[in-house]
N, C-alpha and C positions, 0 to 999 in steps of 0.2 A: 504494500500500500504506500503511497506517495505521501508525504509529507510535506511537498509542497503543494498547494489545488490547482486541480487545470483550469484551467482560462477557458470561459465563457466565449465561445466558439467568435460568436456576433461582435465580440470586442479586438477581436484579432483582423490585422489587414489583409486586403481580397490577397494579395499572394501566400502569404501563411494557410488562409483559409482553402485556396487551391489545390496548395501543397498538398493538405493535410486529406485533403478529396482524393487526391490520386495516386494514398499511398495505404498499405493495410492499417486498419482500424486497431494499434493496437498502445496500449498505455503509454510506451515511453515516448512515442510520437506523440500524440496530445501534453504529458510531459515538457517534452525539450521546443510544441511549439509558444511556449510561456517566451520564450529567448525569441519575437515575434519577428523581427527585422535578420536574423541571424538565419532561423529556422531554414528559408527557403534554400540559401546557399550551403547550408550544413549539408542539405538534402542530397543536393547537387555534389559535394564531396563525397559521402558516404555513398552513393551512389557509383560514382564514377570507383570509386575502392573494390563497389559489389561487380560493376559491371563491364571496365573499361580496365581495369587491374594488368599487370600482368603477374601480378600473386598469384597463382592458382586458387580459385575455390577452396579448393581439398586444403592447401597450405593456411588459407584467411581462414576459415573452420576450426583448423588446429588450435591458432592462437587463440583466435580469441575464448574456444573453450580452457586453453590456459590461463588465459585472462582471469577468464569466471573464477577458477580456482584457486588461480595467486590472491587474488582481490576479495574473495566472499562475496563473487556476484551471483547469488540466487537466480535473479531473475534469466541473467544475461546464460548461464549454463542450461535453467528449461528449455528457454527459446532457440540456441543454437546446438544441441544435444539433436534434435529435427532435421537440423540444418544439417549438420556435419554429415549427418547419414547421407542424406541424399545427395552429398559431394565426395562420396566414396571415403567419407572417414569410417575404419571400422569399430566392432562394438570393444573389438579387445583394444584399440586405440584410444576412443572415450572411456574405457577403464582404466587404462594406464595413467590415462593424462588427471580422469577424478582420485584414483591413487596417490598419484604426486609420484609417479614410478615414469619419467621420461627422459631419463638417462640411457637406456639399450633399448631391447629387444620392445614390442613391437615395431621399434621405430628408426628407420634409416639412417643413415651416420649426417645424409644432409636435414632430412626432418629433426635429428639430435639437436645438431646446429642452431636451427631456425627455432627449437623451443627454449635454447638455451640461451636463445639472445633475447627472446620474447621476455624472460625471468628477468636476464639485467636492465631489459626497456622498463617494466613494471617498477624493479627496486632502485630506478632512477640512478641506475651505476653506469660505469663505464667498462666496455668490453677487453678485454687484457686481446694483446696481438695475437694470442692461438685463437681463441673463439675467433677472433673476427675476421682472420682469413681462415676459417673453417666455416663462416657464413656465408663470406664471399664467393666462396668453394662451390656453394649451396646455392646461392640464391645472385643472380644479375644483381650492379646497383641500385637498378629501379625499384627491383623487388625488396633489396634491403631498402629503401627507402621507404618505399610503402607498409612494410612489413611495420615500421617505426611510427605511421600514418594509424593504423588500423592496432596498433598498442595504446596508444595516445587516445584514440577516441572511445576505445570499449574500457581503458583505464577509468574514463571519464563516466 
């Protein structure tokens, strides 16, 4: 349950209100469009992360259910535990990862990587030279780039 209260639909501006028409009906979007002037471009970033990436799905999936789980995000683990599945994350993957067991085995030397920098994006640290050409290994710039996009915002 929200602690902050959503905003009264009719008091938000027509492009919030568009937004918010052309996107699924679900709490944290009424939520984040409180931020009313913001909201529309959030949409358009968070968007562009879901749909223009060159993250892979399967990779954006990972994190941010490590996300939910560094952080104690309830919400953010229901709603992408769905997700993950239907972008080929498996079930012993979502176990490992609600585990806190993402150091080996389910998971590839370059998916290692990409969780293990996801941890230092969250604990606002800095990645020592092995990880971070063990990322680089793993993942193009853009993707580490984005990769640090899409820590930032489910961090949030």
């Amino acid at each position: 349950m929200t602690r902050i209260p959503y905003p009264d639909p009719a008091t938000l501006s027509e492009p919030t209100r568009n937004a918010l028409a052309a996107i699924p009906p679900l709490n944290v979007f009424r939520l984040l469009s409180t931020a009313d002037t913001a909201f529309p471009s959030f949409l358009r970033l968070t968007g562009g992360l879901w749909s223009e990436a060159e993250l892979s799905p399967r990779r954006r999936e990972l994190v941010i259910l490590h996300v939910a789980c560094l952080t104690g995000a309830d919400y953010e683990w229901h709603q992408h535990v769905a997700v993950a599945a239907l972008c080929d994350v498996t079930a012993e993957e979502i176990a490992a990862i609600r585990d806190g067991a993402v150091a080996g085995a389910p998971f590839s030397d370059e998916d290692q990587a990409l969780l293990a920098m996801t941890a230092v994006i969250v604990a606002r640290g800095r990645a020592d030279d092995e990880l971070l050409a063990r990322t680089r290994t793993a993942l193009t710039d853009r993707e580490l780039v984005e990769l640090h996009l899409v820590v930032a915002i489910y961090t949030g």
